[in-house]
N, C-alpha and C positions, 0 to 999 in steps of 0.2 A: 608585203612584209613591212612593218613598222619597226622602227629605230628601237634598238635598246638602250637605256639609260640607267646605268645604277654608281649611285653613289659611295664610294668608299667607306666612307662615315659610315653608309650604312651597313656594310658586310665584314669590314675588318673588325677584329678586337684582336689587341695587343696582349696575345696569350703566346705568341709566339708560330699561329697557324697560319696560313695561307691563305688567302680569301679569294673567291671566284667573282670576277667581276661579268664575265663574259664567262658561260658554259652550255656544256651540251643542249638543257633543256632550252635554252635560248636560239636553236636550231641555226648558228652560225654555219656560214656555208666555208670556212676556211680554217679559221684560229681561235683558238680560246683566250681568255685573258685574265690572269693570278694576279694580284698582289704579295709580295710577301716582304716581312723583316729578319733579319739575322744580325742578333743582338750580339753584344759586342761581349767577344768572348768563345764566341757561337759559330758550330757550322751545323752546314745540311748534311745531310747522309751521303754517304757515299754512291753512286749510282752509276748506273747506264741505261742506254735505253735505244733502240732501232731509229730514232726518230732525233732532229736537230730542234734546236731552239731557240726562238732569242731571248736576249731579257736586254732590258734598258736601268742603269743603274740610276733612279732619283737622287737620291740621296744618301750621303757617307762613301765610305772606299773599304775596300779589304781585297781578299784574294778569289780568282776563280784556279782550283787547282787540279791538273790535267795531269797522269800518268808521274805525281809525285814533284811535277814543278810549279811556282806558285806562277801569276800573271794576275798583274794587281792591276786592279779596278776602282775606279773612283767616281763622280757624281759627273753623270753627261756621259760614262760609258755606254754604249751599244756593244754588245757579243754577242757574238752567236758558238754555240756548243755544236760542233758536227756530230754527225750519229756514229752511234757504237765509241765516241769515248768517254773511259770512265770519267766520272769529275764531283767535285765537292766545291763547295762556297764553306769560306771561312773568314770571318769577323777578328782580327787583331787590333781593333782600337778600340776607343770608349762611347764611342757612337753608332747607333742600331745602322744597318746600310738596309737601304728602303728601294725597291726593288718590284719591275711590273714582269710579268713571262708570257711571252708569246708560244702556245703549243700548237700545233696544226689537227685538225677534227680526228682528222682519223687515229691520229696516237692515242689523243682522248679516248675516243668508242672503244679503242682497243685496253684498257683499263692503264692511260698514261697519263 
């Protein structure tokens, strides 16, 4: 198996989507790996999902919000989201918070 290498530059655009750095068709044997931005102002969707996550915050701060409480995040975070709780990202400042997501394979195959 040979090394993957893909550049951000190449796969992001700042439309506000999520960009795959690492995925399925890349036949990883463990985790996937997102990019994303949540512009300031901005959250994700509300969600859940069977499976935990991490994400490591680059850059900016805002909230990771768990069952209606906030737990603020800023640049040099590491989280992890345990499975089965609900949770949202929300952006309350004037700067995008820049953001990479570790998923495990098998949430992926399974449409995660």
């Amino acid at each position: 198996m040979k090394p993957v290498i893909r550049n951000l530059r190449n796969v992001f655009r700042p439309d506000g989507q999520s960009a795959r750095l690492i995925g399925l068709p890349d036949n990883p044997p463990t985790c996937t790996m997102t990019y994303s931005e949540i512009y300031p102002g901005k959250t994700s969707s509300h969600h859940i999902h069977p499976w935990e996550h991490e994400i490591l915050i680059l850059r900016g701060a805002g909230a990771l919000v768990c069952d209606g409480k906030d737990y603020l995040v800023s640049e040099g975070d590491g989280v992890l989201v345990p499975p089965n709780l609900p949770h949202q990202w929300r952006n309350h400042t004037q700067h995008p918070v820049k953001r990479v997501t570790f998923n495990a394979v098998a949430a992926e195959s399974h449409g995660g």
